[in-house]
C-alpha positions as CSV (number, residue, x, y, z in Angstrom):
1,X,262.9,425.7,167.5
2,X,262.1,425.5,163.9
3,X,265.5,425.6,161.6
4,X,264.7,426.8,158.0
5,X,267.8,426.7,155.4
6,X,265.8,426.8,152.4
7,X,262.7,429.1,151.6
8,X,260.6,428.7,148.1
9,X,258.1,431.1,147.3
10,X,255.3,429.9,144.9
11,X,254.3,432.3,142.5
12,X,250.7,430.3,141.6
13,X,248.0,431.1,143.9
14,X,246.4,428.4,146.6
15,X,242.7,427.7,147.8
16,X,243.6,428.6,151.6
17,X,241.1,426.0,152.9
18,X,243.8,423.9,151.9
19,X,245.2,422.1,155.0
20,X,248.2,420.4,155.7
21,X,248.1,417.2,153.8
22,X,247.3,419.4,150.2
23,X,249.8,422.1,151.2
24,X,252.1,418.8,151.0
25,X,250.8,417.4,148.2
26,X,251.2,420.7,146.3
27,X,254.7,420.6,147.3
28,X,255.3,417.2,146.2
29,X,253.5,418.0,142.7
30,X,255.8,421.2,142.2
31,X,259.0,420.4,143.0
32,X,259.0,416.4,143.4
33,X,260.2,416.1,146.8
34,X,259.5,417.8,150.1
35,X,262.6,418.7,151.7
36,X,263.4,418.8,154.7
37,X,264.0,422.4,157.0
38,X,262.6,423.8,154.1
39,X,259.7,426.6,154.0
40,X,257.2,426.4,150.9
41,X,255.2,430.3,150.9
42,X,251.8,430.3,149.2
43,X,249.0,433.1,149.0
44,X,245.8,433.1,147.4
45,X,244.0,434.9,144.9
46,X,243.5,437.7,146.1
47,X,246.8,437.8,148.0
48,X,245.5,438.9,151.3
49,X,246.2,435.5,153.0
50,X,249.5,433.5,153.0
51,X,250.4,429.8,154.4
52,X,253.8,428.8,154.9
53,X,254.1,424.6,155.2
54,X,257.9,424.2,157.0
55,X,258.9,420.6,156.4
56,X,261.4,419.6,159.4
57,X,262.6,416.1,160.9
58,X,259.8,415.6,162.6
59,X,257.0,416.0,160.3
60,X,255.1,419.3,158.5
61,X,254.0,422.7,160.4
62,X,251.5,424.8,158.6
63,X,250.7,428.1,159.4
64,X,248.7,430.7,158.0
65,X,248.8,434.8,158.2
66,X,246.0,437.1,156.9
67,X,246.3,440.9,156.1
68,X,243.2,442.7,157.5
69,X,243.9,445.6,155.1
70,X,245.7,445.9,152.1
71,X,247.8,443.0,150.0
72,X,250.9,441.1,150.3
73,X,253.7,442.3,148.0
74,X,253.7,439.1,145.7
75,X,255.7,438.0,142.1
76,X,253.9,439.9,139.2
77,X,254.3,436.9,137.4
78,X,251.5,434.3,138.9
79,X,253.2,431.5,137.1
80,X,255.8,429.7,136.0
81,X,259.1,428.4,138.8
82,X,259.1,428.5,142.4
83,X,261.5,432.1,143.5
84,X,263.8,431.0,146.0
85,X,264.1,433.5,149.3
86,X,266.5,434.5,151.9
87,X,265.6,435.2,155.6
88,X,265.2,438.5,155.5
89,X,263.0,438.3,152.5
90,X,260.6,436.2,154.6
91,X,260.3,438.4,157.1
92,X,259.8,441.1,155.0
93,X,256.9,439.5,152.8
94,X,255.1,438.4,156.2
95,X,255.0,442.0,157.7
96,X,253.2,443.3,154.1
97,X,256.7,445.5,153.0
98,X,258.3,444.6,149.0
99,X,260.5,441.6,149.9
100,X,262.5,442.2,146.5
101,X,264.3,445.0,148.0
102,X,265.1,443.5,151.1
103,X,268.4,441.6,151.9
104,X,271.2,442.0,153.8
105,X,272.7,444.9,152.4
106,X,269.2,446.4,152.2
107,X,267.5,445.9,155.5
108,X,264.0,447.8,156.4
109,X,263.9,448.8,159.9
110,X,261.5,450.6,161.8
111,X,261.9,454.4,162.3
């Protein structure tokens, strides 16, 4: 299992042919450190494709998510500091629904 205590979501878009070792490098340029059980969120351009690099104690995971239709509901503001989000904002942004509304007094559930 993959334990994740801290998730940063980047507001500047990312060349998704980008593999793990510049996913890393990005990280290391942004915030000066990679930490560990931490998830870094990127999306491209077009914001139609998203990688999340998950540093843990045994080295880096990188995985990747593309929308076939329609956007993910990314930061208005493409740059500037790194947005720091809770679980349940995660999930939210990886299913394609507004992750600024969700938390845990606002959950989405499926009806």
């Amino acid at each position: 299992m993959i334990e994740v205590n801290e998730v940063w979501l980047s507001r500047e878009p990312m060349d998704m042919r980008a593999g793990p070792d510049t996913a890393l490098a990005r990280v290391i340029k942004q915030f000066g450190k990679a930490t560990p059980h931490t998830a870094y969120v990127f999306a491209n351009k077009r914001g139609n494709r998203v990688k999340v690099l998950i540093i843990d104690a045994f080295g880096v995971w990188l995985a990747a998510r593309r929308l076939h239709q329609g956007k993910f509901v990314w930061s208005r503001l493409r740059e500037g500091a790194a947005i720091a989000l809770d679980q349940e904002q995660l999930a939210s942004l990886m299913v394609g629904l507004p992750w600024q509304y969700a938390s845990k007094i606002h959950a989405f559930d499926r009806v």
